[in-house]
BATI-972721 format. One record per residue: z, y, x of N, C-alpha, C, CB in turn; residue in three letters. Coordinates in Angstrom, 3 decimals, padded with zeros to 6 digits. Glycine has a CB too. Layout:
<rs>
+----------+----------+----------+----------+----------+----------+----------+----------+----------+----------+----------+----------+---------+
!      n_w !      n_v !      n_u !     ca_w !     ca_v !     ca_u !      c_w !      c_v !      c_u !     cb_w !     cb_v !     cb_u ! residuo !
+----------+----------+----------+----------+----------+----------+----------+----------+----------+----------+----------+----------+---------+
!        Z !        Y !        X !        Z !        Y !        X !        Z !        Y !        X !        Z !        Y !        X !     ALA !
...
+----------+----------+----------+----------+----------+----------+----------+----------+----------+----------+----------+----------+---------+
</rs>
This chain:
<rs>
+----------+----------+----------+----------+----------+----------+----------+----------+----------+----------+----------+----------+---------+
!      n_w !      n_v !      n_u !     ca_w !     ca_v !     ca_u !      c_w !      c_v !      c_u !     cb_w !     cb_v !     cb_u ! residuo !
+----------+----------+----------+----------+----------+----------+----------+----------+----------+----------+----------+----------+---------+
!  099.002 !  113.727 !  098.254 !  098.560 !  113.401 !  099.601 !  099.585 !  112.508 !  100.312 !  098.321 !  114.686 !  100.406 !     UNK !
!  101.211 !  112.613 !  100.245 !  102.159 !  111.715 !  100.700 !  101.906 !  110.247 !  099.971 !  103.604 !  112.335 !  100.409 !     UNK !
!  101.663 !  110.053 !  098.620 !  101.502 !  108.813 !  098.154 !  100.081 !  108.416 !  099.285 !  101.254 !  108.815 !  096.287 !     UNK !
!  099.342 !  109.079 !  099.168 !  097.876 !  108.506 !  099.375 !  098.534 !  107.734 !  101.226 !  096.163 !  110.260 !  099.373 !     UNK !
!  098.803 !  108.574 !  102.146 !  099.181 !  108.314 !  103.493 !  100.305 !  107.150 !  103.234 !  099.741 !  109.734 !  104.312 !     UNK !
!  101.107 !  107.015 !  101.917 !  102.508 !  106.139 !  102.013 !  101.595 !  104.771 !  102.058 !  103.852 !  106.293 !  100.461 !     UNK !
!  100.316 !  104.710 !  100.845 !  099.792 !  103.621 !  100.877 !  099.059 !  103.025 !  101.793 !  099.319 !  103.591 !  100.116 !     UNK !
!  098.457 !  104.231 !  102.951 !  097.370 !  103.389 !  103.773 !  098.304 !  102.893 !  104.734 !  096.012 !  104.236 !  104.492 !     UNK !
!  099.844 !  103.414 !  104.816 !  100.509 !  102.861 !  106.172 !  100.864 !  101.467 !  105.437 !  102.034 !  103.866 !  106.914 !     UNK !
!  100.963 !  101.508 !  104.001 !  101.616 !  100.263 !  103.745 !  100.527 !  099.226 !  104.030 !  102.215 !  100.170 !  102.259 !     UNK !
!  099.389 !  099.339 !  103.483 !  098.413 !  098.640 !  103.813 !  098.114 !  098.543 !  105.324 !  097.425 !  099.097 !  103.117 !     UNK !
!  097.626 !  099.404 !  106.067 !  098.101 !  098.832 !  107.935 !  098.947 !  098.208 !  108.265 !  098.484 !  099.675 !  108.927 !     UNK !
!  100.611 !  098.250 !  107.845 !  101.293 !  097.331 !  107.918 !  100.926 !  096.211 !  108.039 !  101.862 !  097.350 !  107.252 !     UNK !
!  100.686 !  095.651 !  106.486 !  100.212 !  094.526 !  106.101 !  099.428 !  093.675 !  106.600 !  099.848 !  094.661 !  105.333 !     UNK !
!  097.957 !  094.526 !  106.955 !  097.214 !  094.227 !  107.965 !  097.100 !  093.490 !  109.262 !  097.063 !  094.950 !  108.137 !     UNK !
!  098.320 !  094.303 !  109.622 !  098.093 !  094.588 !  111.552 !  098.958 !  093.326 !  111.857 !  098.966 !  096.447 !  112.506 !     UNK !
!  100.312 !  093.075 !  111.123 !  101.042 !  092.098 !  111.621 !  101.297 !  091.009 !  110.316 !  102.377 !  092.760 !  112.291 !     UNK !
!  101.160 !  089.675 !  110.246 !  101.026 !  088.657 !  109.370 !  102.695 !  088.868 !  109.133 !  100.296 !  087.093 !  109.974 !     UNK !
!  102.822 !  088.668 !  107.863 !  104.372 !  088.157 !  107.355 !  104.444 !  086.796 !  107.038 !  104.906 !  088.867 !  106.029 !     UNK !
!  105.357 !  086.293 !  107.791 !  105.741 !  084.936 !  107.990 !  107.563 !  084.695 !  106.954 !  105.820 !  084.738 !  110.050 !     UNK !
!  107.365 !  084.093 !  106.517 !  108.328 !  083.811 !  105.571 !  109.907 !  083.577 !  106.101 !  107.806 !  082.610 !  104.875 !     UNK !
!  110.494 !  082.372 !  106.098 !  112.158 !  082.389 !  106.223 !  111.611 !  082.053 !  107.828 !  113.439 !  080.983 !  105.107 !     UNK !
!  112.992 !  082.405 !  108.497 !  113.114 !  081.484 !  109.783 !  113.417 !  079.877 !  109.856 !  114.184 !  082.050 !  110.524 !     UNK !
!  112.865 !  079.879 !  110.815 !  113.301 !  078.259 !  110.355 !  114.719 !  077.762 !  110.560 !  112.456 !  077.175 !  111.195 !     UNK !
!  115.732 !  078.618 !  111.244 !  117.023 !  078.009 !  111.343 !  117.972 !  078.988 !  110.520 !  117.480 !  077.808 !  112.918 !     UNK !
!  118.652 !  078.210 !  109.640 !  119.788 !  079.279 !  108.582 !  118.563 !  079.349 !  107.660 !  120.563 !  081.214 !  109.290 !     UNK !
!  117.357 !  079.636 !  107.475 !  116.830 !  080.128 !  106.052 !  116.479 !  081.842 !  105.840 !  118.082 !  079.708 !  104.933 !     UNK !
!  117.256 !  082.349 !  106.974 !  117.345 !  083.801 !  107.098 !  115.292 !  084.101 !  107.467 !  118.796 !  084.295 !  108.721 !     UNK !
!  115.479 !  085.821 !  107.606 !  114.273 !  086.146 !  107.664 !  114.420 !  087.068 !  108.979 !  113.727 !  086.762 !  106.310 !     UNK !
!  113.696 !  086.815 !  110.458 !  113.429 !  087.731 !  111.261 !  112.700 !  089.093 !  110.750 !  112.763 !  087.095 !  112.172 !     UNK !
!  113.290 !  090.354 !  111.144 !  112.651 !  091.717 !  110.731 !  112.603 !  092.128 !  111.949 !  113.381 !  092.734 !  109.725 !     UNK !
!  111.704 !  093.025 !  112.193 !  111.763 !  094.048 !  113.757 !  110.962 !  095.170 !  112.957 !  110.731 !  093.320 !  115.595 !     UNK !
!  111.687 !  096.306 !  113.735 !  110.924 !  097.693 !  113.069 !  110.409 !  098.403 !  114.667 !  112.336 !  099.007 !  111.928 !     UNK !
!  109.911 !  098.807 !  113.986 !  109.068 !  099.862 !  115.172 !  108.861 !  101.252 !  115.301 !  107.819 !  099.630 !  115.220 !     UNK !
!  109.545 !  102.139 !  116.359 !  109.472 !  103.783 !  115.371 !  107.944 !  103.877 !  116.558 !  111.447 !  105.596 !  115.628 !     UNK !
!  107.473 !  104.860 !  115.602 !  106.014 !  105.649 !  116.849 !  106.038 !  107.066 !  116.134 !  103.813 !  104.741 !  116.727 !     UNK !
!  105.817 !  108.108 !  117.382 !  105.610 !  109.183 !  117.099 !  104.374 !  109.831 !  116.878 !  106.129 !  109.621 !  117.754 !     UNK !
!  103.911 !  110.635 !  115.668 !  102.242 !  110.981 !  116.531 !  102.544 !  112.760 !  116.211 !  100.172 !  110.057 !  115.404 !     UNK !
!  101.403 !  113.366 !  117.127 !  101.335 !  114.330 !  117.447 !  100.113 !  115.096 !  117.324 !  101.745 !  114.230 !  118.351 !     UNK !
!  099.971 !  116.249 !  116.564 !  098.904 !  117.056 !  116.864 !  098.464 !  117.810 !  118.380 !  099.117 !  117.972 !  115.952 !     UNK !
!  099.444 !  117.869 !  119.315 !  099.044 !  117.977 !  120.612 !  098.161 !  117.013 !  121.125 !  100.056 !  118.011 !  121.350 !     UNK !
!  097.021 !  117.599 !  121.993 !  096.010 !  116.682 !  122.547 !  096.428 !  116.254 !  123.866 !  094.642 !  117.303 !  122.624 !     UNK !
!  096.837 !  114.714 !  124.161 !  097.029 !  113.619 !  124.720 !  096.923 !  112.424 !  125.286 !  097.223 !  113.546 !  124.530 !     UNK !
!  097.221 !  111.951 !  126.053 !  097.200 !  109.956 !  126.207 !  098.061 !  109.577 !  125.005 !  098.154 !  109.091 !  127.950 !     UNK !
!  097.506 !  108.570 !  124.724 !  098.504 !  107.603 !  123.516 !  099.042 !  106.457 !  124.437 !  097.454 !  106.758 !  121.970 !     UNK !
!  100.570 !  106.450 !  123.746 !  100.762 !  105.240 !  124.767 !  100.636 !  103.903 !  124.304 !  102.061 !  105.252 !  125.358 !     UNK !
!  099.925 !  103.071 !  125.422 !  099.351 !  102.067 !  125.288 !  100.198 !  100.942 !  123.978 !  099.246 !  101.600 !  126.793 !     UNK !
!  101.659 !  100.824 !  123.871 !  102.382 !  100.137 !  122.950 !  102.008 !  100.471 !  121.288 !  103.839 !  100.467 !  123.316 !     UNK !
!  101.683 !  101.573 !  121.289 !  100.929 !  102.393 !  120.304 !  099.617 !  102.188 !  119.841 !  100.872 !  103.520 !  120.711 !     UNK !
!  098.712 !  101.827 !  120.627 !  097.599 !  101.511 !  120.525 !  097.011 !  100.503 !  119.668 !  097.383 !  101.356 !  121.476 !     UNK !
!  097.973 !  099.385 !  118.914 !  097.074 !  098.586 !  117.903 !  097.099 !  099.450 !  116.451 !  097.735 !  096.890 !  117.672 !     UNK !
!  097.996 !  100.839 !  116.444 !  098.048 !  101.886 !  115.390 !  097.041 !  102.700 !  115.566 !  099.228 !  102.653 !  115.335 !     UNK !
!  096.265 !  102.970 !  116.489 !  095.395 !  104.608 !  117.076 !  094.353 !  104.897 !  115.777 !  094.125 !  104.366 !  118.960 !     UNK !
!  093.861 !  103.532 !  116.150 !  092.074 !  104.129 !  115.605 !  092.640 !  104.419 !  114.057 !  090.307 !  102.520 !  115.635 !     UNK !
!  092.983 !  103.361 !  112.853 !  093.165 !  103.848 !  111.693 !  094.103 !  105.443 !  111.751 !  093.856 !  102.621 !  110.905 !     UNK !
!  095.073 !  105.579 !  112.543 !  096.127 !  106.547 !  112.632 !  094.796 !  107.987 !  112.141 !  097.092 !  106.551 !  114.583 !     UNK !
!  094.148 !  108.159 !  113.028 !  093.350 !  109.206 !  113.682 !  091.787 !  109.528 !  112.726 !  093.036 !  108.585 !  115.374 !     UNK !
!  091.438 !  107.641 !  112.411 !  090.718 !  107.953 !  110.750 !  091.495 !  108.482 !  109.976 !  090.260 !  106.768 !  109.862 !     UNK !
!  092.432 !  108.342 !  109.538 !  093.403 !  108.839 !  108.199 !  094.202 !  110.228 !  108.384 !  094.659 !  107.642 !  107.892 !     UNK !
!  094.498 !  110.444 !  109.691 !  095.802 !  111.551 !  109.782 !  095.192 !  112.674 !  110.616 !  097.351 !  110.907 !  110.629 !     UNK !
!  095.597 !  113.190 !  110.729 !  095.384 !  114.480 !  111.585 !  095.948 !  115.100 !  113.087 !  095.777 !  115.345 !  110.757 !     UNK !
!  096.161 !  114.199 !  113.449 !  097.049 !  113.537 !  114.860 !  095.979 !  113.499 !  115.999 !  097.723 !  111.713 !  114.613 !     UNK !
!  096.822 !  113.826 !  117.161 !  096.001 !  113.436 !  118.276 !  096.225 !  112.764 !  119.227 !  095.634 !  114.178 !  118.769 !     UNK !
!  097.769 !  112.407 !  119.673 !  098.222 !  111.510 !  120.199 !  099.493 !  110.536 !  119.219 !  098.603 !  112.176 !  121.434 !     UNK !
!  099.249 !  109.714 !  120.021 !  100.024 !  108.468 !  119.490 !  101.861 !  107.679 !  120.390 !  098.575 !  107.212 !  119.679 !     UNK !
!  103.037 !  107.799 !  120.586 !  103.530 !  107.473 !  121.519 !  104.813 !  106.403 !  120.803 !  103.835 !  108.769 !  122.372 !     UNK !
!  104.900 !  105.105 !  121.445 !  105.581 !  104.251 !  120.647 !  107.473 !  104.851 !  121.688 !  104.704 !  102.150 !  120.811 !     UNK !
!  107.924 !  104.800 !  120.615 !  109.560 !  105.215 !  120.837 !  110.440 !  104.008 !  120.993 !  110.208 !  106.070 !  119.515 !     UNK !
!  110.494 !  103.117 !  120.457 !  111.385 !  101.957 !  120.562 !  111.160 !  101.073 !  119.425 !  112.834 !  102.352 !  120.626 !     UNK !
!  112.267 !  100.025 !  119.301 !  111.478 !  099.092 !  118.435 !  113.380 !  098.269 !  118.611 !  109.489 !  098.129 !  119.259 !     UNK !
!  113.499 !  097.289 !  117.517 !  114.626 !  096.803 !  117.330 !  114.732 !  095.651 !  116.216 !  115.398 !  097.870 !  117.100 !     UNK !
!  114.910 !  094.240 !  116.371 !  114.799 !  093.240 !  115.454 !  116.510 !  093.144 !  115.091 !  113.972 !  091.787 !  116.132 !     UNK !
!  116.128 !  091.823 !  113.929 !  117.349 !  091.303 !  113.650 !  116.647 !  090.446 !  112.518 !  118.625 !  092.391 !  113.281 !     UNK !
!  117.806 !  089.571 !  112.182 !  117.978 !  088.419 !  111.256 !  118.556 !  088.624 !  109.762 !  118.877 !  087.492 !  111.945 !     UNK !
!  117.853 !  088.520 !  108.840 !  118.603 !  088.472 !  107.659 !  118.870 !  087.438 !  106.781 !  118.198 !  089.202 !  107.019 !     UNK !
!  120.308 !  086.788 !  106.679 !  120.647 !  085.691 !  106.392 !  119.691 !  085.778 !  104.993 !  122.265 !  085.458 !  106.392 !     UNK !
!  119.533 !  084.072 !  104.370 !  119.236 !  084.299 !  103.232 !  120.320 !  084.311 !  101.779 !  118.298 !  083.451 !  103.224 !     UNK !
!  119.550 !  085.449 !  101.089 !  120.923 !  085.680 !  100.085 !  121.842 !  087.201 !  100.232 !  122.116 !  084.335 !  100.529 !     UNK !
!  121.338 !  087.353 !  102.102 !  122.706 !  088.289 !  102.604 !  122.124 !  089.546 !  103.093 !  123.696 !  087.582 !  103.945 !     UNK !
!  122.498 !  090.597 !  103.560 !  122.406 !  091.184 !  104.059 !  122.428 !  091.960 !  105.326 !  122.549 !  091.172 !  103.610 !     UNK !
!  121.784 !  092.976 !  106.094 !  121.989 !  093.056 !  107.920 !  121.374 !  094.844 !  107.484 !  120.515 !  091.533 !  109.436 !     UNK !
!  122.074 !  095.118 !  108.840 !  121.704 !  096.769 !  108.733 !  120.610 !  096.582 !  110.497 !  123.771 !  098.256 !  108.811 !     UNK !
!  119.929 !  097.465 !  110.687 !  119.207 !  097.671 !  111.925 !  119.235 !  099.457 !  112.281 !  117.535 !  096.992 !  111.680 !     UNK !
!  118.841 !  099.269 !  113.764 !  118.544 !  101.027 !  113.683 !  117.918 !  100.966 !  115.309 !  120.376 !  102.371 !  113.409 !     UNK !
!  117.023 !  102.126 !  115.135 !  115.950 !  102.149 !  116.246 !  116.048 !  103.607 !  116.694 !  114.349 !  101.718 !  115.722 !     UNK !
!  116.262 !  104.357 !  117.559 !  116.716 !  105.471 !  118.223 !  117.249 !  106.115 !  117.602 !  116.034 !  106.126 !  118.762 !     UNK !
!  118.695 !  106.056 !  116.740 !  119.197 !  106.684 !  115.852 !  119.043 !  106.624 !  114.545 !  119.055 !  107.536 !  116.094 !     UNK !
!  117.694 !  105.779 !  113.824 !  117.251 !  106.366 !  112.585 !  117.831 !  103.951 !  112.145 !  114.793 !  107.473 !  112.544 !     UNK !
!  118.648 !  104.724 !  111.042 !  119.304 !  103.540 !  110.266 !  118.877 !  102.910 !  109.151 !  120.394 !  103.829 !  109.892 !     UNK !
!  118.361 !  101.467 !  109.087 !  118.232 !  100.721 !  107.791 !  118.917 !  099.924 !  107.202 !  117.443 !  100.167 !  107.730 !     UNK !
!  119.155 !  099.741 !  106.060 !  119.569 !  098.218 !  105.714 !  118.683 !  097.761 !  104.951 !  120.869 !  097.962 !  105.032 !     UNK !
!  119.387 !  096.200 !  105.096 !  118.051 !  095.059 !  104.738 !  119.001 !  094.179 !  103.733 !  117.264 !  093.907 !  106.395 !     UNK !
!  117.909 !  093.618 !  102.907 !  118.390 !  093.004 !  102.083 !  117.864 !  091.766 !  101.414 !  118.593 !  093.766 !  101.441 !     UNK !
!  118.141 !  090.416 !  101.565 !  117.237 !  089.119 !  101.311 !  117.737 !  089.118 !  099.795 !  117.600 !  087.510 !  102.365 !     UNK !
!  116.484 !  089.257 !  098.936 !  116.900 !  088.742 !  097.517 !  114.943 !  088.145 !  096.876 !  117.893 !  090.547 !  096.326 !     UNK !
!  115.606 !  087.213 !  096.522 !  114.134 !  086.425 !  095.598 !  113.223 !  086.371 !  096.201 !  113.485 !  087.013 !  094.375 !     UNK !
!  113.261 !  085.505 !  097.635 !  112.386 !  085.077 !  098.657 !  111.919 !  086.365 !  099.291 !  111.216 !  084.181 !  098.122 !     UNK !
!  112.059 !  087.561 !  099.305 !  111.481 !  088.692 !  099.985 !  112.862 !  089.450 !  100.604 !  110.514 !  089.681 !  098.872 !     UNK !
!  112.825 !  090.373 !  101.795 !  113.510 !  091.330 !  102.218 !  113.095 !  092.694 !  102.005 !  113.668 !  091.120 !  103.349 !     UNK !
!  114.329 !  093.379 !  101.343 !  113.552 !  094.690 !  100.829 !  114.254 !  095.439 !  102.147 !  113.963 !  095.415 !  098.949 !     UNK !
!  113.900 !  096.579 !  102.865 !  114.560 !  097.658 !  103.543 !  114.769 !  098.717 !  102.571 !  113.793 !  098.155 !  104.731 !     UNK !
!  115.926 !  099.532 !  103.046 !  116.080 !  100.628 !  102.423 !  117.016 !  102.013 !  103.790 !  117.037 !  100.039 !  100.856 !     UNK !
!  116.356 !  102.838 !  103.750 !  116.613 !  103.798 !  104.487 !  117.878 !  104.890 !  103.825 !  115.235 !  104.394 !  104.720 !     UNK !
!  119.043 !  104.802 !  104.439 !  120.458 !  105.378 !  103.678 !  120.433 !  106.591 !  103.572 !  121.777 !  105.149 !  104.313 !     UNK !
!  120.227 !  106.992 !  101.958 !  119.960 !  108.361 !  101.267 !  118.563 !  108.499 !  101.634 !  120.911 !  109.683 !  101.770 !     UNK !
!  116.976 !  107.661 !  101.256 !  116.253 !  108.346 !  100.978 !  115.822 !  106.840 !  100.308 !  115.563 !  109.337 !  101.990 !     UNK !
!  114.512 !  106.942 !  100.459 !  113.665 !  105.306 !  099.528 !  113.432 !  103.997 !  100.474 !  111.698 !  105.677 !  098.911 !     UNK !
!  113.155 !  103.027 !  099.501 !  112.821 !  101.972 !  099.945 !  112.193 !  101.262 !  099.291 !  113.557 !  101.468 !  100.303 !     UNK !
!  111.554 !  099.701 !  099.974 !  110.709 !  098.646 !  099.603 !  110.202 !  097.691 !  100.160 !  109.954 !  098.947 !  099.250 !     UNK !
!  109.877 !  096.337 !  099.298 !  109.773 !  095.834 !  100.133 !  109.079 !  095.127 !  101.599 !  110.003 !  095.683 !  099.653 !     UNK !
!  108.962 !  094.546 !  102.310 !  108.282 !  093.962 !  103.432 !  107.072 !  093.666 !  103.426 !  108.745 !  092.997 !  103.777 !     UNK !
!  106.084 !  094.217 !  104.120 !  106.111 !  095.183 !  105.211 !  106.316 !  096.784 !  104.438 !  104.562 !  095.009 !  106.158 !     UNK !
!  106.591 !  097.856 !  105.436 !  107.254 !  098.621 !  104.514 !  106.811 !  099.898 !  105.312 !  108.911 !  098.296 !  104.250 !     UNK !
!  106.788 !  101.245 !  105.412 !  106.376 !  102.318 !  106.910 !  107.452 !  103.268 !  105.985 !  104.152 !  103.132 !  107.361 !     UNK !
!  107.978 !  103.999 !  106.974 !  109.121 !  105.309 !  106.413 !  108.474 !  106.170 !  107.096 !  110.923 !  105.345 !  106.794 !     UNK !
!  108.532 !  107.593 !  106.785 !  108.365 !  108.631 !  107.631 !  110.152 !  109.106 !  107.240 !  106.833 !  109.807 !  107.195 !     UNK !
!  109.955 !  109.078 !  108.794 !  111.791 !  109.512 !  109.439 !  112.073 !  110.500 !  109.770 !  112.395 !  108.975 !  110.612 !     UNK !
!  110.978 !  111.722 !  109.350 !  111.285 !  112.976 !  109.909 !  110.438 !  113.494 !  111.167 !  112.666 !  112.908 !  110.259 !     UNK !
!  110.068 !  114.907 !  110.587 !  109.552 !  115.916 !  112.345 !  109.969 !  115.680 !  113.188 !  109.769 !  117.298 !  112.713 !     UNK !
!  108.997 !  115.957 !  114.230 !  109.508 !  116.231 !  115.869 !  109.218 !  117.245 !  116.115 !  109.026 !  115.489 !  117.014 !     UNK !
!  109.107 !  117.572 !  117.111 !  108.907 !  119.170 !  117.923 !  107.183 !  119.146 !  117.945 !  109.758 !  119.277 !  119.982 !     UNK !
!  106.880 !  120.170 !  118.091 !  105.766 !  120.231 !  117.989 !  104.644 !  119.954 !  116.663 !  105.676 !  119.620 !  118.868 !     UNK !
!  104.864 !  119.509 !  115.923 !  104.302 !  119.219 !  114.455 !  104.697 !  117.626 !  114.481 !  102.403 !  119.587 !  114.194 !     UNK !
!  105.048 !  116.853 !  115.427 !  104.826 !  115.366 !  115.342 !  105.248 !  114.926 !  114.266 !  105.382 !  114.600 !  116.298 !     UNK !
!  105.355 !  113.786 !  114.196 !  105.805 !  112.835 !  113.107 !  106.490 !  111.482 !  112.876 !  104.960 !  112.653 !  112.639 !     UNK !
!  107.776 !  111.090 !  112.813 !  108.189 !  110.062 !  113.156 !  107.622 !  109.403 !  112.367 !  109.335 !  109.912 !  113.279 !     UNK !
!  107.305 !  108.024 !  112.732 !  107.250 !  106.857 !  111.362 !  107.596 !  105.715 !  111.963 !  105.709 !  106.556 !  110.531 !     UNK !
!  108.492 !  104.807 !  111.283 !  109.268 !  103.763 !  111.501 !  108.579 !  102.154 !  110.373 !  110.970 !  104.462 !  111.088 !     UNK !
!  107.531 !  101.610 !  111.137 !  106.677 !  100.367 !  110.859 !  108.080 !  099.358 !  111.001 !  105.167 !  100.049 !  112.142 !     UNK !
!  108.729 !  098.488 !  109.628 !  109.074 !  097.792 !  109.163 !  108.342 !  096.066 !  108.778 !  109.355 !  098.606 !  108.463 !     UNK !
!  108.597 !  095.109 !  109.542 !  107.955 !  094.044 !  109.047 !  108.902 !  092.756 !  109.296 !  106.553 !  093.955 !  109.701 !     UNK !
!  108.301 !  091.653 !  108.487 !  109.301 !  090.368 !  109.220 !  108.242 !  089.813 !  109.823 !  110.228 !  089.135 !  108.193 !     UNK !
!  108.882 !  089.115 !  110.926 !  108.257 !  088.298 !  111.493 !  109.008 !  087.265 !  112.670 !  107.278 !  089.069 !  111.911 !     UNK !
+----------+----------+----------+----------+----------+----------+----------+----------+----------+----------+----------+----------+---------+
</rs>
């Protein structure tokens, strides 16, 4: 059931926001990640959240939706850059025209990419949407 949910976020990813290749200055690749929380408590979703809802709620078992923060950066090409979005840490890595993320001490892959970052209170669920753009 975790593979099945790993794939439909990878595929929403993919979906929801186009991946656009190098930047145009340096060669590097813009990344921005996005954490959102969802929740089996019944709720408002917040509106930043909202281009995630409808698939979220076909697929998961959630009832609200609430976006937490969000955090870009640049990855030279060739090189490497670390990012982190309310505490929760990635590094990035430009090799053979793609940027892979990898989350320190658990998995990774490459772009576009979704982590689940761990519980919240209440049953929630972090997940941290990875893309370049």
């Amino acid at each position: 059931m975790r593979t099945t949910k790993l794939i439909f976020f990878l595929i929403l990813a993919a979906c929801l926001v186009p991946v656009l290749g190098s930047a145009a200055q340096g060669g590097g690749t813009r990344v921005r990640a996005v954490l959102v929380i969802s929740s089996k408590e019944k709720g408002p979703t917040d509106p930043k959240a909202a281009p995630y809802v409808g698939e979220l709620r076909a697929n998961l078992r959630y009832e609200s939706f609430r976006y937490v923060g969000e955090n870009s950066t640049t990855v030279p090409a060739g090189g490497k850059a670390s990012l982190e979005v309310q505490g929760r840490r990635l590094e990035l890595q430009s090799e053979g025209g793609g940027v892979f993320a990898r989350i320190p001490g658990g998995g990774g892959g490459p772009l576009p990419t979704v982590f689940n970052v761990g519980g919240a209170d209440k049953g929630g669920v972090y997940f941290l949407v990875v893309q370049a753009n």
